[in-house]
N, C-alpha and C positions, 0 to 999 in steps of 0.2 A: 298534408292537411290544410295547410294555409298556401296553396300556390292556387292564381288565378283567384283573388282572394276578393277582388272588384268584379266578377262575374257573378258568385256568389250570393255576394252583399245583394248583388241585384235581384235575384232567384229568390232570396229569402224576401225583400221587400215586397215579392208580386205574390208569392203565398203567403204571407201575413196580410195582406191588404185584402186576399180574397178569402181568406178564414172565417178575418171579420166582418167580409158583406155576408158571407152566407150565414155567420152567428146570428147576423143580425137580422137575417131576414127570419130564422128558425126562431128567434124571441118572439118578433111579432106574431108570427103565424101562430105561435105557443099564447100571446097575449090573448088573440081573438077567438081563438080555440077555447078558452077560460073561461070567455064573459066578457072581457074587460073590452075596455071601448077601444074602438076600429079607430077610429081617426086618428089617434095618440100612438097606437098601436104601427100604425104606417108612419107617422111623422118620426118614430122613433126607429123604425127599419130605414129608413131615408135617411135620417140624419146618422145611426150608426156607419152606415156604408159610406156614406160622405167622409167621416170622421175617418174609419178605417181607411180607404183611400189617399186623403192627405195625411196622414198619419207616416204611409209608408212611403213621404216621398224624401225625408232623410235620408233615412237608408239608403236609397235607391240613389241616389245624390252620392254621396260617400261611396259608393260602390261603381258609379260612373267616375270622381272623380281618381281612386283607385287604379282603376282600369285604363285611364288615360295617364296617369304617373307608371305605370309596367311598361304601356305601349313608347312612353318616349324612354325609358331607359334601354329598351330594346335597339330601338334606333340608334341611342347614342353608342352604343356597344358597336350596332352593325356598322356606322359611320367613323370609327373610332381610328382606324388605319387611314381611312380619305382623308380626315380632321388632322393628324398628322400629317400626308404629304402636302395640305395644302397650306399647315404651318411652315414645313422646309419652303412650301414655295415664296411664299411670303417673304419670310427670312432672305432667302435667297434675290427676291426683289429690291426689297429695301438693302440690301449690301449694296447691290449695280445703283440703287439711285445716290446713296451717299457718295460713291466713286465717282460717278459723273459729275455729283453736285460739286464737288471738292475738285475736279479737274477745270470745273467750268466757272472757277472763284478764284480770286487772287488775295493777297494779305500786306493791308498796308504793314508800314513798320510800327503805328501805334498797336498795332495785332486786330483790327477790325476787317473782318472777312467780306470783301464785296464781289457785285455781281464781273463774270469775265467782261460785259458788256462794256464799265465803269470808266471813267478815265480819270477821276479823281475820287478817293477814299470817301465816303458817306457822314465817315463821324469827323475826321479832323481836316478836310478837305484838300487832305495832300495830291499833285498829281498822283497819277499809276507811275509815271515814270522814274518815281522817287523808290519805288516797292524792289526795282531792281539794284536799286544802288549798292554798296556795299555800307555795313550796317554793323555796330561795335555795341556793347552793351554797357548800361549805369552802371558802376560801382558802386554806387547808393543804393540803385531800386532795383538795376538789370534789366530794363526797358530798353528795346532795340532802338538807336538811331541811327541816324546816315552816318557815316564815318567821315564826312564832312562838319557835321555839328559841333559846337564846342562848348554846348552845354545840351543838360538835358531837355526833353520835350515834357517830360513826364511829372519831375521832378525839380527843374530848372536850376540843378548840380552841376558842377563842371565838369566833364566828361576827363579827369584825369587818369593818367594811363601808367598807373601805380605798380604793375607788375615787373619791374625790372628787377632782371637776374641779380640774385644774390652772389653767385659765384656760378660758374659753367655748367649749365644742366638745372640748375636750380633755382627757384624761387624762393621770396617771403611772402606771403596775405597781408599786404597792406593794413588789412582790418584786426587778426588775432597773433599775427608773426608765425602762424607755422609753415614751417620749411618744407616743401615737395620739389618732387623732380618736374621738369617742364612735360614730360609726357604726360604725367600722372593728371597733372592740372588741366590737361591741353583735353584727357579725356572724358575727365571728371567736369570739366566748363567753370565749378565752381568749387570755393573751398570747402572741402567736407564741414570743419567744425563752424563755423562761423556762417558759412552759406553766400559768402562775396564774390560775385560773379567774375569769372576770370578773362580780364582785357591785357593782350599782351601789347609791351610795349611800342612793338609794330604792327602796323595791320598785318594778319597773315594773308599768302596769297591763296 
């Protein structure tokens, strides 16, 4: 009953628009047929048909725009699988370009990611050649520096190197005292409860 329901709409607007020209010319004809005066008679078959014709172009409107909301959801149905793989492609593009972008970047030690091109950091103006150095973290903040440094960059702390073993295999947290094994720590980077970054007392190799 209601499918193709913008075709319709439109069928109905072109016989209701041509109802009323023919009403209206059957008035007049019926006016002048009577007696009554011709001119009035015709200005009023004119202007009926006028009226009835703009009349049904609502309709007719609504019934086109109808018919063009069906025709794009058709589309979008028919397109619906393409629209997919050309999401996977997509997806799948932008992975390769993050990978390349990321192979083709380097990372000073303040953590600011520059171009591979760079030969010194953009925000803290460190060489690149510092990027490879080996590199120990705050016990305060846990900002990476050189393992040279003797204080922080980040925080301008002293890079003390507070984790010595409590007994063979074992640690304290400088920060909260709780005791782990050196594995645990070594895995874990930092203390669970307290969240203090784990700097052993020697650099590891």
């Amino acid at each position: 009953m209601f499918d193709n329901i913008g075709s319709k709409l439109q069928r109905l607007a072109t016989v209701v628009c041509w109802l009323g020209i023919i009403a209206s010319v059957i008035s007049g004809i019926a006016a002048i047929a009577s007696g009554g005066n011709a001119l009035a008679a015709i200005v009023a078959m004119i202007l009926g048909g006028v009226g009835s014709w703009i009349g049904s172009w609502v309709t007719y409107a609504i019934g086109e725009i109808a018919e063009g909301v069906e025709q794009l959801k058709y589309q979008m149905a028919k397109n619906g699988d393409r629209g997919t793989e050309s999401s996977s492609s997509l997806a799948r593009a932008a992975a390769a370009y993050d990978k390349e972008k990321r192979d083709s970047e380097w990372t000073c030690v303040c953590g600011a990611q520059n171009s591979n091109g760079a030969s010194y950091c953009f925000r803290c103006r460190r060489p690149r050649s510092e990027a490879d150095a080996p590199k120990i973290a705050c016990p305060h903040c846990g900002a990476m520096n050189r393992n040279t440094n003797t204080t922080c960059f980040a925080c301008n702390e002293p890079l003390q190197k507070e984790w010595n073993p409590a007994e063979p295999g074992f640690v304290n947290c400088p920060r909260c005292g709780k005791r782990m094994s050196v594995d645990f720590i070594k895995a874990r980077k930092k203390c669970p409860d307290c969240g203090r970054p784990y700097v052993p007392a020697e650099p590891e190799e």
